[in-house]
Each structure stands twice: as C-alpha cells, then as structure tokens.
N, C-alpha and C positions, 0 to 999 in steps of 0.2 A: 601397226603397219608402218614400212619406213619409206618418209619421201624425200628423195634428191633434189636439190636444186644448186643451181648455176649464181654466181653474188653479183650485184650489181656495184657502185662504185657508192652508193651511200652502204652500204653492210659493213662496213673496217670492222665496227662495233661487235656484230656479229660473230665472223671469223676470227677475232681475238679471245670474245666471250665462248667459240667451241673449241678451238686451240687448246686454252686453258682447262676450259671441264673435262677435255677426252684427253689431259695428262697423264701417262701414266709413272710406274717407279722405273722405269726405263729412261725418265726424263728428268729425273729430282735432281740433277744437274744444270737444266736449263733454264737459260733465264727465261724469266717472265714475258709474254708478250703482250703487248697494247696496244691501244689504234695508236698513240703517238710513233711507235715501234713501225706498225705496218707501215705508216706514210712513210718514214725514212727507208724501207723496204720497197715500196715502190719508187721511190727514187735508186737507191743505189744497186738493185737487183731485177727491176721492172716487173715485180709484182702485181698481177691484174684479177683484181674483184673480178671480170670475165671469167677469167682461166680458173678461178677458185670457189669448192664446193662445200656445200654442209649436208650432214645428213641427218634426218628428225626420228624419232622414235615419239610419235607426238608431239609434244613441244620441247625437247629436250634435245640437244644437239648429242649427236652418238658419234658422227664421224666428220672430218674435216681434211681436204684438199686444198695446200696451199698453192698457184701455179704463175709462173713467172715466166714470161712471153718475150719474145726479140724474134726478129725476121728470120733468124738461122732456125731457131727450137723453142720449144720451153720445157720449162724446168717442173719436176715436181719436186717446189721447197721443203714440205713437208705434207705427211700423209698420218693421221692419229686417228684412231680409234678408240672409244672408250672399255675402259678393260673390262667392265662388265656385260658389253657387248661384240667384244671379240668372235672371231670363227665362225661370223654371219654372215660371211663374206661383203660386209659392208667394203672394207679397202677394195676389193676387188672391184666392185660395181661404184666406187671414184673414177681408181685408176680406166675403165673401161669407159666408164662417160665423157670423160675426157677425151681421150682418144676417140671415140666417136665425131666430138664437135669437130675435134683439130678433124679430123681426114676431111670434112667439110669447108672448114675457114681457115684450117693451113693455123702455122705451119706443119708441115708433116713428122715433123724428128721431137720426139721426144726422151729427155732426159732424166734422169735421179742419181744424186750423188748420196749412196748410200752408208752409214758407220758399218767399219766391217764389224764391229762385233755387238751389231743386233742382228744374232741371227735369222729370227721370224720376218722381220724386213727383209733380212735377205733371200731368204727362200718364198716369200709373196711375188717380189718379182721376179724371181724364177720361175716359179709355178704361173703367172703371168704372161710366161712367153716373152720376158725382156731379155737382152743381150747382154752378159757382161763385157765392158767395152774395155777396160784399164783400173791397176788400183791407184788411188791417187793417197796423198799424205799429207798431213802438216809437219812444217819444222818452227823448232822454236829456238829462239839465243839467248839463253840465260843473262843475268846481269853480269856485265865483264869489269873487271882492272880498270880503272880510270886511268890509262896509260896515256900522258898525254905527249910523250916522246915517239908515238906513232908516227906523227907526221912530222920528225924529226928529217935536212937531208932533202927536203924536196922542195922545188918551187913550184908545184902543180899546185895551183888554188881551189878552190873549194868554193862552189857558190850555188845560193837557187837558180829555178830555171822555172820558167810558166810551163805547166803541164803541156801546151802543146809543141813547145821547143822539147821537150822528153820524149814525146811519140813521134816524132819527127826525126829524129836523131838517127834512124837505123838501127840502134844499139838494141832496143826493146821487143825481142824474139811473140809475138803475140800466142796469149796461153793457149797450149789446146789439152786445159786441163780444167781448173774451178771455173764455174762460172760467176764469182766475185771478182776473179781477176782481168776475165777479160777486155781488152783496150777500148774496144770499142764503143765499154758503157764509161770509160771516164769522163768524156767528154760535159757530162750531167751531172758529175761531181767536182766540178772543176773547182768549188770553193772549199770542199773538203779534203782536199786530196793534195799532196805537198810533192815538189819534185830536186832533185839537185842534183850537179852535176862535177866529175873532178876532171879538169881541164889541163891537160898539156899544150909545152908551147906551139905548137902544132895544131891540135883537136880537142873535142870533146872525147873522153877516153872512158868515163865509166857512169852511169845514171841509175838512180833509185827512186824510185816511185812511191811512196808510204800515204796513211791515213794522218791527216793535217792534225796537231796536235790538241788543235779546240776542237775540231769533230772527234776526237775517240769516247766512246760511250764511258759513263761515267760508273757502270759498273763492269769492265772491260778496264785491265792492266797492261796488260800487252797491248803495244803499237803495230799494226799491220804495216807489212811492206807488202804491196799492189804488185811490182812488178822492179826488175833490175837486169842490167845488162852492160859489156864491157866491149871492149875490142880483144881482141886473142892478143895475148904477150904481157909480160909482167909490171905495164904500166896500166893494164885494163884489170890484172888482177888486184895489183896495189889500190886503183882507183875505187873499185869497188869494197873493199877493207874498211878505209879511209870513210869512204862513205856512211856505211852501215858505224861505223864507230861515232860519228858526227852526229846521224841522227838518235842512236840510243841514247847518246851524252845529254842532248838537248830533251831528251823525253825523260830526265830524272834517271838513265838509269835502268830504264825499265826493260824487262825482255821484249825480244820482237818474236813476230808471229808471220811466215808466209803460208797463205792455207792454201791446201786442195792443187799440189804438184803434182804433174809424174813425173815416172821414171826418168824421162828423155828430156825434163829441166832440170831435175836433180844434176843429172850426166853433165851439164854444157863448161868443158874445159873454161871457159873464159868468165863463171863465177862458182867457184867450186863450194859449194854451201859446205857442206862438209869441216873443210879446214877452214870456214870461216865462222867457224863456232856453231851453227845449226844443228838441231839433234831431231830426229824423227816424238811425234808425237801421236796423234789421232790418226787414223786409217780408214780409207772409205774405198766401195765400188762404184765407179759410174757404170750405169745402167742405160740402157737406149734403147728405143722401139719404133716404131713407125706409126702413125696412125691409120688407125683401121676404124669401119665403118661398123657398128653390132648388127 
C-alpha cells in the first residue's frame, strides 16, 4: 500500500535520499542532489520541506515532490518517480495533494518549468489539466576571443555596483520567465550574486547581474548571468557587450549561461542576445494551474 506524506523541515535527508532512489535514465545527466545541495536550494529558490512530498511503497521511497513556495506561486522543482513504479499514478496523486493543501494555505498559482523533450512529463501535466503557459530557453556564450581592444575609444568606465544599486537602476526589466531569475529572490543572495555596471558621463547606461565567482558550484562551469539590462541606443548596447566580456574574462574564460527566458526577453532591442554571442540551448514548457480542493 502507498502512503503520502507532506516533509517537515528536519527531512532534507529524506527528500534527497528519494530524489536520488526514484532517479531515472531520463536523469543520468543530473547532478547529484544532497541535503548540502537542498539548503542552498532553499536559499536561492525558497524550497520548503512543507511544499515537498515522498511517497512510500512500505519503506522504500517510490515517488518524490520537490515544491518551492513565494507569495506569488510555487514552483514544482521537481517531480520523480521510481521507474519501477511508474503508471501508478503516483505523480499524479503528488501533483493533486499539493494542490489540495495550497487551495487551503494559498498560494493559489501553481507552477512547473517543464524540459520540452521529456515527453511523458509533458503529457502528465497535460493529462493533469495544467495550462501550457509559454516555452522558455537557455542561452549560452561560448568561450570568446580575448579581445582586449573592445574597449578601445571609449571613456565609459566599468565598475561594481552593490546588488541593490542594480535593482534600483530601472535598467532591470523583472523576469516573467524562470523562477531562478526572478528579482525579487535576490535580495537573500546578496553575497552570492555579483553586479556591475558601464557608466557614461551622464548615466548608468547598461548592468549585469551574474552568480558571484566563489558561489558558482564546483561542478557547474558556466557562470550564470541572473539578469541584464541597457538603456535603448548604441551606448546601452555597447555597455552591455562590454560588460558580458568583462565578466567572462574575469571567470577564466568560461561560457555564460542565462536560464529559463522567453520569447519577449530574448526580443528586447536594448540587449540583443543574439549578436551578443548567445546560442539557444535547453527548452522547457512552463506549466500553471490553480489550486483546487480533491
């Protein structure tokens, strides 16, 4: 017989030790998770032992709910079942228990940022009755030219900014795409999170927001850039160039990674990823529901 239950905030142990058992070959990709892993998890994504489930098949964990909570939504981080226990509709009876509590203790909106190309994921929350909402992307910038006559020609300086001079600024369009990126959780990472900004003699003209060089995980190459934004005209596109070259330079080198866009940041004339060396990578659906009572 299988029983559900809801994790308390001593279980990290738990939900990492079902994570890992109901991995499947759909995941041989993924890194490894741990309770060291989840505390950083609830810090940078508000992951809540509350929000998140295990399911037993006696003592044996079969299914696991990871759920990440903020005043707007939460998130389902992740949703695994064990492949031997598949098409028991365990995912299904996560996803619905969930959604039960929340219609009770709020919030109402529920999310999932789905890989498009799991398809059985994708068609659960179909058959679920969730909403395809938008596809979102990763882009990534390969290792460039150490071109250091970039910033040849200009007197626009180059300098840090403390994260809340960055969110401050105007400049920083707030996502309505990944839930990694959005602004409003920086504020709780403010000692891992790097900001800068390229300055004319006038203004601040273009700012990049990245994962601070000692916090990037130590099996993780790419440096995350969080968030970026210019002023419209060719010293908001320059400044943003400049930037992005500044910061790859000082990270070795290394490719950058912006995760989980849409369409409609991709688009914004005033930082054209595109010709700024960006290449589409990973592809996901966000998914959303409301919650409802069983």
């Amino acid at each position: 017989m299988t029983a559900y239950r809801f994790c308390r905030s001593d279980d990290l142990g738990l939900l990492a030790e079902a994570h890992e058992h109901c991995r499947g070959p759909e995941h041989a990709d993924a890194q490894p998770l741990d309770r060291a892993r989840l505390k950083e998890l609830i810090r940078e994504l508000d992951l809540w032992s509350s929000s998140s489930m295990v399911a037993f098949e006696s003592t044996e964990p079969v299914g696991v709910l990871l759920g990440c909570k903020r005043d707007s939504a939460t998130l389902v981080l992740a949703l695994r079942v064990h492949p031997a226990h598949r098409r028991k509709g365990h995912a299904r009876h996560l996803l619905t228990s969930l959604s039960s509590k929340l219609a009770i203790l709020g919030p109402p909106r529920l999310v999932a940022e789905v890989p498009a190309d799991r398809p059985a994921a994708l068609a659960l929350f179909d058959a679920c009755g969730w909403r395809r909402e938008e596809a979102l992307v990763d882009l990534r910038r390969a290792p460039q030219a150490d071109d250091r006559s970039a910033t040849a020609g200009t007197d626009s300086p180059i300098a840090p900014l403390a994260l809340e001079e960055a969110l401050a600024s105007g400049l920083l369009t707030p996502s309505t795409a990944g839930w990694k990126r959005d602004p409003q959780a920086f504020a709780r990472q403010a000692d891992r999170l790097g900001a800068i900004g390229f300055f004319s003699a006038e203004r601040l003209e273009a700012v990049v927001v990245h994962r601070a060089l000692h916090a990037r995980p130590a099996a993780q190459r790419d440096l995350e850039i969080l968030a970026l934004g210019a002023t419209e005209g060719e010293l908001g596109r320059l400044g943003v160039a400049l930037l992005l070259a500044d910061v790859q330079r000082r990270a070795g080198n290394a490719p950058l990674s912006l995760p989980r866009l849409s369409q409609a940041e991709i688009a914004t004339p005033a930082t054209p990823l595109f010709e700024l060396f960006f290449e589409p990578n990973s592809e996901y659906v966000r998914f959303a529901t409301e919650a409802k009572s069983a």
